[in-house]
Structures are given as C-alpha cells and as structure tokens.
C-alpha positions as a printed NumPy array, in Angstrom:
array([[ -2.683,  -1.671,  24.592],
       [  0.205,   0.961,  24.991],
       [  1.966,  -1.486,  27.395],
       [  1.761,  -4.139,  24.343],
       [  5.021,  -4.594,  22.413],
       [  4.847,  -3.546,  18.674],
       [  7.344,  -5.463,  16.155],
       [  7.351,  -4.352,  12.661],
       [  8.024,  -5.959,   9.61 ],
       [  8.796,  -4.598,   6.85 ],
       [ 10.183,  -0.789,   6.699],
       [  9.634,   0.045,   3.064],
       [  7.829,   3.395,   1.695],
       [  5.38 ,   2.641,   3.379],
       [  6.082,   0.447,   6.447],
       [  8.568,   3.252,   7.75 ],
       [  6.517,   6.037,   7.902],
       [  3.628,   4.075,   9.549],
       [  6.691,   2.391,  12.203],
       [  7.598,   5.969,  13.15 ],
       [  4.087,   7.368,  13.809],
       [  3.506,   4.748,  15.831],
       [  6.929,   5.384,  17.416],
       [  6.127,   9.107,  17.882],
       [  2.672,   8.334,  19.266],
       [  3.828,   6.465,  21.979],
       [  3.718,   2.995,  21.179],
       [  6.536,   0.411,  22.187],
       [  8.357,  -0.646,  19.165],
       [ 10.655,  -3.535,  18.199],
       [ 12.201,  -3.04 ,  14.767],
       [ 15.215,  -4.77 ,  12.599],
       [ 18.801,  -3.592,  13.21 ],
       [ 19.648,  -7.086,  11.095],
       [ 18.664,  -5.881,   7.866],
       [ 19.868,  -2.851,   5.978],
       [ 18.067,  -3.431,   3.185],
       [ 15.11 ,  -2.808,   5.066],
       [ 15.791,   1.109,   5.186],
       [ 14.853,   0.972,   1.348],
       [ 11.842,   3.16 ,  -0.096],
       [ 11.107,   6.754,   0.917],
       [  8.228,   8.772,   1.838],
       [  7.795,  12.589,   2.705],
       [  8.788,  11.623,   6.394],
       [ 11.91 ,  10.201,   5.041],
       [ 12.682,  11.755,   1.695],
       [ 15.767,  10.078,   1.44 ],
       [ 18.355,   7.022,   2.52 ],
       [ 20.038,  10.158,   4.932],
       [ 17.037,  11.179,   6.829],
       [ 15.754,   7.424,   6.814],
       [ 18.656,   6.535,   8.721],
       [ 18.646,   9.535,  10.988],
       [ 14.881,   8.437,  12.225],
       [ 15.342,   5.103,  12.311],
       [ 18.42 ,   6.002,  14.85 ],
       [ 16.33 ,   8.663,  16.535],
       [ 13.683,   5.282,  17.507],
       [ 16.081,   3.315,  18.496],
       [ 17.589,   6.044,  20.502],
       [ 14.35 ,   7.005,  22.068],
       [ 13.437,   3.52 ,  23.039],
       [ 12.596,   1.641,  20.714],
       [ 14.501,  -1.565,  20.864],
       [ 16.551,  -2.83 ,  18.28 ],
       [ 16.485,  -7.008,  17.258],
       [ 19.47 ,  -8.407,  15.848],
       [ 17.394, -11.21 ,  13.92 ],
       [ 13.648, -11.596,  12.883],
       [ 13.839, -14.776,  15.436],
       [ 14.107, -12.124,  17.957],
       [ 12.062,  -9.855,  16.8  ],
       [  9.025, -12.098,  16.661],
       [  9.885, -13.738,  20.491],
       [  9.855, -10.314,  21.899],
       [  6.685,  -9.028,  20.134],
       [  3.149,  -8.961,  21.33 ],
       [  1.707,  -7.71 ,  18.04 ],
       [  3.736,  -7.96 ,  15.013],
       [  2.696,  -5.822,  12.176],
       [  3.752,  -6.341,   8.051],
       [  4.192,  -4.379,   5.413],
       [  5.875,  -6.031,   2.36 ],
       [  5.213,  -6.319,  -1.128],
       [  3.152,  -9.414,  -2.095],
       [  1.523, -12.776,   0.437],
       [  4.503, -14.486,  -1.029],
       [  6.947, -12.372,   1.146],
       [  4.008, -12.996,   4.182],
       [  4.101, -16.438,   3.653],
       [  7.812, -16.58 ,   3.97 ],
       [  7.683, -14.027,   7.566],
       [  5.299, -16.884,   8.656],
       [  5.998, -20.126,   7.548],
       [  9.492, -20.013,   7.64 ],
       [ 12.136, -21.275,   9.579],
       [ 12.419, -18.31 ,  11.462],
       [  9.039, -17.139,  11.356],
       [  6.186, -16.565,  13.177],
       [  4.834, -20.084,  13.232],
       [  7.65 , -21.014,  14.606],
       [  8.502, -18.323,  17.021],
       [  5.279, -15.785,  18.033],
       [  3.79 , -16.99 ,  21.756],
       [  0.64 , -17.532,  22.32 ],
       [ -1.633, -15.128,  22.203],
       [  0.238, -12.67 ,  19.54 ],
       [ -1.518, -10.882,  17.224],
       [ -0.705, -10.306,  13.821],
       [ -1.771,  -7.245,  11.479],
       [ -1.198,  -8.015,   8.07 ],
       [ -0.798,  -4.164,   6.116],
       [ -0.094,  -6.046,   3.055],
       [ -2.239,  -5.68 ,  -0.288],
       [ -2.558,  -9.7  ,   0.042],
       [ -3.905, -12.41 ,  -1.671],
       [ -7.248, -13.432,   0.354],
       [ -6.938, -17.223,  -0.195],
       [ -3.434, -16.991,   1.217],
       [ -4.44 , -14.838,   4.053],
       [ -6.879, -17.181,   4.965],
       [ -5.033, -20.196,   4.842],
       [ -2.082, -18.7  ,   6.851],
       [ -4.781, -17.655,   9.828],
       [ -6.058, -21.155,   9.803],
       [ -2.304, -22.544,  10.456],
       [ -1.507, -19.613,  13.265],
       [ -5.206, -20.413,  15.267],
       [ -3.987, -23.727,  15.342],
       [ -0.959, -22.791,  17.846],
       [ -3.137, -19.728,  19.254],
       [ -1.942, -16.908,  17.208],
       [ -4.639, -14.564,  15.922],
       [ -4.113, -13.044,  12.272],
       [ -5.908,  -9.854,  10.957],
       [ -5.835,  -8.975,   7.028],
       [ -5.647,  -5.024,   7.173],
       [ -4.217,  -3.496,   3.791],
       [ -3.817,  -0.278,   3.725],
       [ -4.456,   3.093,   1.098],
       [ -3.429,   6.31 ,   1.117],
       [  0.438,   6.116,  -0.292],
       [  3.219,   7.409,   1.35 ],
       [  1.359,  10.89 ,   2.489],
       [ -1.362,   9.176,   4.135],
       [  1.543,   6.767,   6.084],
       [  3.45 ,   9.956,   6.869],
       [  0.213,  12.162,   8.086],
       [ -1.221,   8.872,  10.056],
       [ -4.421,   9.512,   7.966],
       [ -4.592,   6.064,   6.332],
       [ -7.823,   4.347,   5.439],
       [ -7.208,   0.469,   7.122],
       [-10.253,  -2.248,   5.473],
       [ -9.633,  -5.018,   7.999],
       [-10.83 ,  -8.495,   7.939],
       [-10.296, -11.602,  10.704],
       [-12.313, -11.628,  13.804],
       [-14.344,  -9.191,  15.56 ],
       [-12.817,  -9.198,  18.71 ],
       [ -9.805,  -9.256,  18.15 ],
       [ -9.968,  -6.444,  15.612],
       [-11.908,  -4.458,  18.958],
       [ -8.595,  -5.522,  20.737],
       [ -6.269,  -3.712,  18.801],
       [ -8.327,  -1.384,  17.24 ],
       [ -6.243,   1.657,  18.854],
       [ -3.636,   1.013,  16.334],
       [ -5.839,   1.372,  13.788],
       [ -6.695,   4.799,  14.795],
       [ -3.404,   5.359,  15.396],
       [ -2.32 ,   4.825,  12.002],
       [ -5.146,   6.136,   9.838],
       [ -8.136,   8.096,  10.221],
       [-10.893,   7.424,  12.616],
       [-13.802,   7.686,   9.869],
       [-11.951,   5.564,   7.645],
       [-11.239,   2.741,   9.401],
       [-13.264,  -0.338,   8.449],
       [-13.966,  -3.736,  10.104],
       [-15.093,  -5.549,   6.948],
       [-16.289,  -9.146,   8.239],
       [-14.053, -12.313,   8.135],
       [-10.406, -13.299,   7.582],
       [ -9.672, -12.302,   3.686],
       [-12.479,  -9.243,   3.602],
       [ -9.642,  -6.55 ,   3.983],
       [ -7.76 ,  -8.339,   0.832],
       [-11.451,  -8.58 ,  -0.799],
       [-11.815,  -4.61 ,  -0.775],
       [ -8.64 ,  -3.414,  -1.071],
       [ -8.442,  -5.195,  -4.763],
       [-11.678,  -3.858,  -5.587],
       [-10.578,  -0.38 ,  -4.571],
       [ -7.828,  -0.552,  -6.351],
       [ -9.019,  -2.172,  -9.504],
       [-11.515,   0.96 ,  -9.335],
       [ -8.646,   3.412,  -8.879],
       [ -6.475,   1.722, -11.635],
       [ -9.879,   2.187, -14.194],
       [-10.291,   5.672, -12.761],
       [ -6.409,   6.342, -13.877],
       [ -6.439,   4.957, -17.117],
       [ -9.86 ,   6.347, -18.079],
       [ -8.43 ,   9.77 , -16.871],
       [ -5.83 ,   9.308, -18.957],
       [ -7.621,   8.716, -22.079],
       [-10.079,  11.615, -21.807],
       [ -6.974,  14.075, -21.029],
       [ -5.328,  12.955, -24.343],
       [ -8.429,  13.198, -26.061],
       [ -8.83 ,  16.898, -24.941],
       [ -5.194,  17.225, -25.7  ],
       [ -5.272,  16.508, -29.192],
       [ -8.528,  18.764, -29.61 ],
       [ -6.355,  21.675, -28.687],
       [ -7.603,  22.111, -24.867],
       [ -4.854,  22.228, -22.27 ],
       [ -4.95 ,  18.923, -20.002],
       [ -4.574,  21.008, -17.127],
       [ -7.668,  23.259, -17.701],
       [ -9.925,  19.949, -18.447],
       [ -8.227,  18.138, -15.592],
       [ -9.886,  21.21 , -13.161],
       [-12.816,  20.926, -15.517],
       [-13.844,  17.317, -15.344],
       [-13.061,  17.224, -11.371],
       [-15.856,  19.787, -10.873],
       [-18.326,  17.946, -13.362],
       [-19.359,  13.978, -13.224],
       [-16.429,  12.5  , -14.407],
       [-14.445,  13.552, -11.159],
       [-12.056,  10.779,  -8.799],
       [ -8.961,  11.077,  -6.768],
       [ -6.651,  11.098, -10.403],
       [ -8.338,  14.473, -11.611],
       [ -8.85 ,  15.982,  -8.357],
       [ -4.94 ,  14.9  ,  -6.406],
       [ -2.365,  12.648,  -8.852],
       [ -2.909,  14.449, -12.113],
       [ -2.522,  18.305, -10.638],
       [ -0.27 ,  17.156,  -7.403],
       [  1.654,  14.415,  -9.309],
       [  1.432,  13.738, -12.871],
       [  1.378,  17.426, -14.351],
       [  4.311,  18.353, -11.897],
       [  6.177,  15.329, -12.767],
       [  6.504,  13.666,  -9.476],
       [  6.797,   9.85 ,  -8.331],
       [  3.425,   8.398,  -7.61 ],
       [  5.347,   5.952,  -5.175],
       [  4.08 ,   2.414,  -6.242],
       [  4.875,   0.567,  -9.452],
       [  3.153,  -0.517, -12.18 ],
       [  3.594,  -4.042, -11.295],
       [  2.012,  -4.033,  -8.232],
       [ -0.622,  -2.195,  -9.729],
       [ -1.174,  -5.17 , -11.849],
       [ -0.808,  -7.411,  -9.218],
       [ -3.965,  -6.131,  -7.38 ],
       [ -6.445,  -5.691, -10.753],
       [ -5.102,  -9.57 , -10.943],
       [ -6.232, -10.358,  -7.407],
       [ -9.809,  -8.545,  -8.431],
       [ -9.87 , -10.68 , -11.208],
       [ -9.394, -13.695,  -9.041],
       [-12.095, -12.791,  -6.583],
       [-14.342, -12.6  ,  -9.347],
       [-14.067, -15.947, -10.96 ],
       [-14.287, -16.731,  -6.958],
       [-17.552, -15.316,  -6.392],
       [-18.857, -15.996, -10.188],
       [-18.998, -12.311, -10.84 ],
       [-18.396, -11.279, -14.851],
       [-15.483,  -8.936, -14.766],
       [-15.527,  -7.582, -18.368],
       [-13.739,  -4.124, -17.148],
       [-11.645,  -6.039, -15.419],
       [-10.47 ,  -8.18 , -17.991],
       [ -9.692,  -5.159, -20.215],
       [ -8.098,  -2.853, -17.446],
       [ -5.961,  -5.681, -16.723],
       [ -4.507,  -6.006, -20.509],
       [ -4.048,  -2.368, -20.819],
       [ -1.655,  -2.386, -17.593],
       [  0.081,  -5.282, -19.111],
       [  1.071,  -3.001, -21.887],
       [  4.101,  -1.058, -20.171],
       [  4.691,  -4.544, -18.567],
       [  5.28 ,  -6.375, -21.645],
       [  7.049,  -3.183, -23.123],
       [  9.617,  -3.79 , -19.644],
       [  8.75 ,  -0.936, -17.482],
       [  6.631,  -3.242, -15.158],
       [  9.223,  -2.417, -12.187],
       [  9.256,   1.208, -12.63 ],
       [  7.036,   3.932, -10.922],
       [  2.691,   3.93 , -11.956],
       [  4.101,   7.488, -14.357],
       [  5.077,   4.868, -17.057],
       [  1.529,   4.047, -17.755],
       [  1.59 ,   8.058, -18.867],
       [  4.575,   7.563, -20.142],
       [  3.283,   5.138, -22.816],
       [  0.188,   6.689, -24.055],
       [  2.716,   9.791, -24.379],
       [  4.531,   7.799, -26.894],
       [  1.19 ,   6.711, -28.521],
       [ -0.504,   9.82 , -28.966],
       [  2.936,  12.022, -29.224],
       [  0.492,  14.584, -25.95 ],
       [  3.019,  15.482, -23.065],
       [  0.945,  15.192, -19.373],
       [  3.735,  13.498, -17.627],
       [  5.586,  17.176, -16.262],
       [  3.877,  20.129, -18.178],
       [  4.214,  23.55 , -16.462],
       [  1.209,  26.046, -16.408],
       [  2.096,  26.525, -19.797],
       [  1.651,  23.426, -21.195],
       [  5.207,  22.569, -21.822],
       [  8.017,  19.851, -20.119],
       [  9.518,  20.442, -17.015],
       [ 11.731,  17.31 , -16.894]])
C-alpha cells in the first residue's frame, strides 16, 4: 500500500495532524497548496498558524507533492482521505464540479474521517460504485491528541475487502486495538453518533453532579478524583475535567458540532424505531448555549453556562479552588 498515493482533504485540527503522521510514517502524500484557508485549526503537533506552516512546508519539502487545485489533487490520488466538518462539505468534495465523481479513476478509494450523516454516506457510495470508486465511512475519536500521537480509535463501515485493503492506514493513524470494521456503508457514522451522544450525556451529567458537590461545600476537584475511582467514572472525570476543564484549556471541538452528532443519534433512532428519551433531553440542554449564541464557540461554553446558572466556577480553578483565567 506504501507505493499507493495518499491525497488529503481537509487539513483542519484534526485533518493536519493525522496528514503529517502519515507523512512522517512514510506514506506518499498529495496535499493542497491552493487553499490557505486550509492551514486553519491547531493541534499539539501544530500549536499554532507559525508551526502549521513550518510542517506543512517541511512535507512538501520532504516529498510530499503539492496540487495547485482539488481537480489535481483528486487525478493524482489513489486513496483520497477527508476530514471536514459536516456530509454537507463531503457532498460538495464529491459531487461537485471538481470533485471526485468527476475526477477520481477507477479503482480509488475513498476514506471518509468525517463525523457524517449515514444516509448521506450511503447514498454518495452508491453514486461512486457506479463509476468504480469504492467509499469507506471511517469517523474518527480521540481529538487533536489522539490525531497528533496516531492513537486514534477509527469505527469504519463500507465493504469488507476493501476496508482489508487499506487497513494499514488505519493502523497507521490510530491504535491497533481500537480499530473497528463495523459492517456496511453508514455503520462507522452509526457508532460514532452513538459514542458521542454517550460522551455528550457523560459531560453534561458530570457537570451537574460537580455543581451539585460545589454548592454543598466540596471542592469539584476532590469529587472529580472521587467519582472517577467510584461508579460514576467516564473519560470527563477521569481526562477533560482534570486535563481540560479545571485548567482552563480548549477542548478543541465546538458546541455546535457537538449538537450536530446527538442530532444524527437522534435521527438513527427514529430510523431504527428506537425511543430516545435521553436523547431527546441531552439534545435540548446543548441547545441551550446555542440559542444563548455561543453555538460556534469551543464545548467550555456548555461550563460556561451552568457557571452563570449556579454562580460555581469549574471552568479554570487552580488547586485552590479559585480562577485562573
């Protein structure tokens, strides 16, 4: 597979740090040199729009080659991997006029990172079989660490064997053990909106039982530690509250793509004619900063606003208890 071309679309937060770990591991890369927008979002591999640029000139100085237009950069790909924000940005890298219906050869592959809507996936691998184009749904979690460490967990959906064909990419980009072959075109999408409907619940319910204990006169901190070694544990008490929220850090996704993916949950229930009562209520409580206008900003603001309701700091408290920034 190492003699295979890689394009990539899509060099966000995210995309970027998973381009360049590829890059470093050896892979052949084709990335944008048409777009400077595209250099946009950070990660701990690229902290900022300096040492973005200096990387993304180190690939295309160390081989990688460089396409002057997305026409281009499809033609001259044998896999083409995306990274972008919603299907309605896939939609566009396929459908349009310049896209990869119109441009891939026969016999690409496409590996969709994207946390996608599965109806859309599935619809857009009908149209590319058609001309011989094989399409694999394969979002992504882990943030912008897991990108940067190449310790991602990939839930991939589309066919078998052509999932077994390019399954060294997979491993290249994320962990062995948590790489996942999931069943048919749209599983990936399926899971990754359950997984992070679960981890939105997980955040929110956190949230309320650390302002409860706040208000009782217990420092967050200490039940934050407290609850991760009892039942109520999950990833927000035992990595973003102590590594993120209490220090007062980015969490590096926003609030309304957050929403976006409880709403695709939501979907895929009335789908499969599953009740989705949690989901129903998780989904109007991350409305809240949304219709309050802080849907664009970083996932903090849903701490922000219970810190406004319940007058509890969590959002950048020191050991102490107090506000850092």
């Amino acid at each position: 597979m190492k003699e295979k071309k890689i394009g990539f679309l899509g060099l966000g937060s995210m995309g970027f740090p998973i381009a360049y770990g590829l890059f470093r591991s050896g892979w052949k890369m084709v990335i944008p040199v048409y777009r400077p927008c595209s250099l946009r979002g950070y990660s701990p591999i690229a902290p900022d729009q300096e040492t973005k640029q200096e990387r993304f000139m180190e690939m295309l100085s160390g081989g990688a080659e460089g396409a002057e237009s997305q026409e281009n950069l499809i033609e001259s790909s044998d896999v083409l991997i995306l990274s972008l924000p919603t299907s309605k940005q896939v939609e566009e890298v396929v459908l349009g006029d310049d896209g990869i219906l119109n441009h891939a050869a026969e016999g690409t592959i496409v590996i969709d990172l994207t946390s996608a809507d599965a109806e859309s996936t599935r619809k857009l691998s009908g149209l590319l079989e058609k001309r011989g184009i094989e399409f694999l749904d394969a979002p992504i979690s882990g943030g912008t660490i897991g990108a940067s460490k190449q310790t991602l967990s990939v839930m991939i959906g589309g066919k078998k064997e052509v999932y077994e064909q390019v399954k060294e990419i997979f491993d290249t980009i994320g962990s062995s053990e948590k790489i996942f072959y999931l069943g048919p075109s749209g599983a990936g999408n399926v899971a990754k909106c359950a997984n992070n409907f679960l981890s939105s619940c997980c955040f929110a319910a956190t949230t309320e039982a650390l302002m409860v204990c706040a208000k009782a006169g217990i420092d967050p901190q200490v039940a934050a530690r407290l609850i991760n070694s009892s039942g109520g544990s999950s990833t927000a008490t035992s990595h973003k509250f102590p590594n993120l929220i209490f220090p007062g850090k980015d969490m590096g996704m926003s609030v309304n793509l957050m929403l976006k993916d409880i709403n695709l949950f939501l979907e895929a229930g009335k789908k499969y004619r599953v009740p989705t009562f949690i989901g129903d209520t998780t989904y109007q409580l991350w409305n809240l900063p949304v219709a309050e206008g802080h849907g664009g900003e970083d996932l903090k603001a849903f701490i922000e606003m219970y810190e406004r309701l319940c007058q509890v700091p969590l959002n950048g408290i020191s050991a102490e208890g107090k506000k850092t920034k």
